[in-house]
C-alpha positions in Angstrom: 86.9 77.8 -39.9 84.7 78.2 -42.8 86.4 75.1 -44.6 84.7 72.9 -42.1 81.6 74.3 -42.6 81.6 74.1 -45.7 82.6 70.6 -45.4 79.7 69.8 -43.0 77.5 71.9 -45.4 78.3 69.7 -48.6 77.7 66.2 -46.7 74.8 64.1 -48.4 73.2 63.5 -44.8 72.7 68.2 -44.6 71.7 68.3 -47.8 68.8 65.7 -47.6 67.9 67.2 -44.4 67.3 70.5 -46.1 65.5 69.0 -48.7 63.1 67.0 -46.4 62.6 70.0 -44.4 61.5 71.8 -47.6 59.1 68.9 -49.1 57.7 68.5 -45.2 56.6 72.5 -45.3 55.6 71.9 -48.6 53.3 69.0 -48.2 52.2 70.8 -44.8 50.2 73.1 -47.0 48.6 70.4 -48.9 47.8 68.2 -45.7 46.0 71.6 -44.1 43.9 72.1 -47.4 42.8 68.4 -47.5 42.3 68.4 -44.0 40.4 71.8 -43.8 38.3 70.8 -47.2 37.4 67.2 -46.6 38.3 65.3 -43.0 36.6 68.7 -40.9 33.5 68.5 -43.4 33.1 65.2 -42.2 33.3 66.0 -38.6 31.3 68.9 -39.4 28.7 66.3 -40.5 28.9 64.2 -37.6 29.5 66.3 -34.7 27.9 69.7 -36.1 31.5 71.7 -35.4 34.6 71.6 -38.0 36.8 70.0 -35.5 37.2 68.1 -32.3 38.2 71.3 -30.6 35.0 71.9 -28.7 34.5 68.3 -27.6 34.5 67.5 -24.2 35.2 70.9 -22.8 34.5 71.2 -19.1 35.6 74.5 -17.0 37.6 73.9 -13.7 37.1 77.0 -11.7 36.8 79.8 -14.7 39.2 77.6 -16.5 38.2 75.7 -19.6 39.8 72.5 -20.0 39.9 71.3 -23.5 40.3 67.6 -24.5 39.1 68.0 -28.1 42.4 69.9 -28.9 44.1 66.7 -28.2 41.8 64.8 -29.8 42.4 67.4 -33.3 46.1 67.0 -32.7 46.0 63.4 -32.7 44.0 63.3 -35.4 45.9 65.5 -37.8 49.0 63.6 -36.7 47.5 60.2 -37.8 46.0 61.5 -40.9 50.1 62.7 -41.8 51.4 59.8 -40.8 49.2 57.3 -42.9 50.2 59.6 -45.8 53.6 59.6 -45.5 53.6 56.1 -44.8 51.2 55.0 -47.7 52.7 57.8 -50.3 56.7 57.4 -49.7 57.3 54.7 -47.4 55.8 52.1 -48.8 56.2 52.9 -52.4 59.9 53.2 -51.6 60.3 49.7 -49.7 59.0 48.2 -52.5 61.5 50.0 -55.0 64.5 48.9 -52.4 63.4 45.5 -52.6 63.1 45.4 -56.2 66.8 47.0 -56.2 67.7 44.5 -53.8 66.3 41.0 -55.8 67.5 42.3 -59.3 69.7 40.5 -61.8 72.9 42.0 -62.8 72.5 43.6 -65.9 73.3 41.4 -68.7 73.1 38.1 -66.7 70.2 35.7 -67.3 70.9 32.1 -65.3 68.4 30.5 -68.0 71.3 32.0 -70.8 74.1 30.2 -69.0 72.1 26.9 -68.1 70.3 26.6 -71.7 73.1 26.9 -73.6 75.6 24.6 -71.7 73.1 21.7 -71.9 72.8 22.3 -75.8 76.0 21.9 -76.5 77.9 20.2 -73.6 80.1 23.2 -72.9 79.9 26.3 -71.2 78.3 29.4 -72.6 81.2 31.9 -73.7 79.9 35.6 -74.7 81.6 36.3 -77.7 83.7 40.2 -77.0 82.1 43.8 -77.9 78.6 42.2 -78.2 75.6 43.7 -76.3 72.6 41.9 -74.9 69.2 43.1 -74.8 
């Protein structure tokens, strides 16, 4: 029983989960101070309260019915996913495709194509030589 789960444990696909999970509570942190030192200044500035909370708020009955929670909770949301998307995401598409359209190592198609024409016959590396 405990083989299995250590089997499960040990896959790639648990152990990048953890890590995420990790990162994410980490960068949690940051996003709250960013969000608590710059973004609600601004809406400080704007609508005189540090957040969206107290927008719109109507009572039903005795009841207060608050929009502007919403409104904060969309807001943090979009401000985590633009910097996810713009700060991993992206960065890392463009690494994959760079990945993706790379040479070989140690294969230039000018090498092959240059020298052939030169001398009429293919290009023939000569054995424990390395190319830089």
């Amino acid at each position: 029983m405990l083989d299995g789960f250590k089997k499960f444990i040990m896959r790639g696909n648990v152990i990048d989960l953890a890590v995420s999970v990790i990162i994410g509570a980490a960068f949690e942190a940051d996003h709250r101070r960013c969000t608590d030192k710059i973004l609600l200044r601004f809406i400080s500035a704007i609508f005189s309260k540090p957040s969206f909370n107290e927008v719109g708020t109507f009572h039903i009955g005795t009841a207060p019915i608050g929009p502007g929670f919403l409104i904060t909770t969309v807001v943090n949301f979009l401000i985590v996913a633009a910097a996810l998307c713009f700060c991993i995401v992206m960065p890392m598409n463009r690494l994959a495709e760079r990945r993706k359209s790379a040479r070989p190592i140690g294969r230039a198609p000018s090498d092959e194509s240059s020298s052939s024409r030169r001398s009429g016959r293919p290009h023939q590396r000569r054995p424990g030589r390395l190319r830089q």
